[in-house]
C-alpha positions as CSV (number, residue, x, y, z in Angstrom):
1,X,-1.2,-6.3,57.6
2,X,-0.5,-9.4,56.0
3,X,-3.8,-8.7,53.3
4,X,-2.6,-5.5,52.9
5,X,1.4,-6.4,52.0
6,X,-0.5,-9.5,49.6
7,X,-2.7,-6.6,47.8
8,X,0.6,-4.6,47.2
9,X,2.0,-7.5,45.5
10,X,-0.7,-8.5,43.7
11,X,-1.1,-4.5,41.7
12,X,2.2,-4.6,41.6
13,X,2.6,-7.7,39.2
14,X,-0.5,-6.7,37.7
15,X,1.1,-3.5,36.7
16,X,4.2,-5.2,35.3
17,X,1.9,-7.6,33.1
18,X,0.6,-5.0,31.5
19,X,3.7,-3.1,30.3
20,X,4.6,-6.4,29.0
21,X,1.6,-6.9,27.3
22,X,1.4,-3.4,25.5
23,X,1.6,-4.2,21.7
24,X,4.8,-1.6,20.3
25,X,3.6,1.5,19.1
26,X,3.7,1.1,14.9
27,X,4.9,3.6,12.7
28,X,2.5,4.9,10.2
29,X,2.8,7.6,8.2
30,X,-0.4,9.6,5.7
31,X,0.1,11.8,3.3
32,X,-2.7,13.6,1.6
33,X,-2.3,16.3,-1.8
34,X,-2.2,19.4,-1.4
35,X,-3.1,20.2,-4.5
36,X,-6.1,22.9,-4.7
37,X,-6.1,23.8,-1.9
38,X,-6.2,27.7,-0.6
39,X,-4.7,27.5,2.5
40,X,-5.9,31.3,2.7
41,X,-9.4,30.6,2.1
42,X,-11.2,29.2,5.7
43,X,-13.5,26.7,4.0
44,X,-11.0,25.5,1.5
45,X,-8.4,24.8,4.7
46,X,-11.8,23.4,6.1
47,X,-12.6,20.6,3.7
48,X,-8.8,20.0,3.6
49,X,-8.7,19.2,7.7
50,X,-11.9,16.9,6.7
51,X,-9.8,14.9,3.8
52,X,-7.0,14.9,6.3
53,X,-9.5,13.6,9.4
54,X,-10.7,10.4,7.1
55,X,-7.2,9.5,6.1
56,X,-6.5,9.6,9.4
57,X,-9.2,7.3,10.6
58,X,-8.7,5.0,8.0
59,X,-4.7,4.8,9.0
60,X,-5.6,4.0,12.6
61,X,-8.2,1.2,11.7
62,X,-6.1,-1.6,12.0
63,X,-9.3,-3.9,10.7
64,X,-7.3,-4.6,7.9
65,X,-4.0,-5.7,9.8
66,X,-3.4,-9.3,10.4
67,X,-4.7,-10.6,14.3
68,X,-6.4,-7.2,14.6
69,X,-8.6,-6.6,17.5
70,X,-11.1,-4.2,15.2
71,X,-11.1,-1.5,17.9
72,X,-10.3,1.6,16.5
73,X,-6.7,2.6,18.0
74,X,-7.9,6.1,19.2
75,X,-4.0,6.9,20.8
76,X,-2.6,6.9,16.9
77,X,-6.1,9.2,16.1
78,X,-5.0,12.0,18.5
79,X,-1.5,11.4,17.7
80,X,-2.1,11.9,14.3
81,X,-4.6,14.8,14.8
82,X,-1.6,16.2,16.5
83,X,0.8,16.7,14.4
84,X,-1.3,17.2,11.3
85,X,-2.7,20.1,13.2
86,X,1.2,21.5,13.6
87,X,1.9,20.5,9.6
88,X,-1.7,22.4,8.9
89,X,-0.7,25.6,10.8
90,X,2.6,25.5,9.1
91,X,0.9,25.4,5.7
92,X,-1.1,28.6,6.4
93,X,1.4,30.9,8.5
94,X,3.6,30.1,4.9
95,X,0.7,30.7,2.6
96,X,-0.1,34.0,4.5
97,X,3.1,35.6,5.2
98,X,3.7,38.5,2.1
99,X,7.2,39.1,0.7
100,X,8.1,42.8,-0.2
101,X,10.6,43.4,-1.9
102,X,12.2,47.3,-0.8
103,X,14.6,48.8,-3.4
């Protein structure tokens, strides 16, 4: 019982290290042109995600930040892929949708 109580304790405090040691989430932010691009056109939008997927990566390499640990920070990557996805689909449904005007 006494092992079993001592294991308890020790996850436990193991747990709590590691939400102390968890670095803060940083705030980045990308931006890439839109310029040329025919968010009507499949391989246009295509090549765009592309352009968008290597700014990305580059963004969440933090090789270049002071103390860095060189390991790609894959939770910003899906992040990121995330909500560029959302800004993406946004882009086309407001590139596709036709106005009419009725008099």
């Amino acid at each position: 019982m006494k092992t079993v109580i001592a294991a308890l304790a020790a996850a436990s405090l193991f747990a709590g290290a590691t939400g102390a040691i968890a670095k803060p989430r940083e705030n980045v932010e990308v931006r890439v042109s839109t310029a040329n691009v025919n968010f009507n056109d499949p391989e246009s939008v295509a090549r765009f995600r592309a352009r968008v997927a290597k700014s990305i990566e580059a963004t969440c390499n933090p090789g270049d930040r002071l103390n860095a640990d060189l390991a790609p920070d894959f939770a910003c990557r899906k992040s990121m892929a995330q909500v560029s996805e959302t800004q993406i689909a946004a882009l086309t449904a407001k590139s596709n949708s036709m106005m009419a005007i009725i008099e």
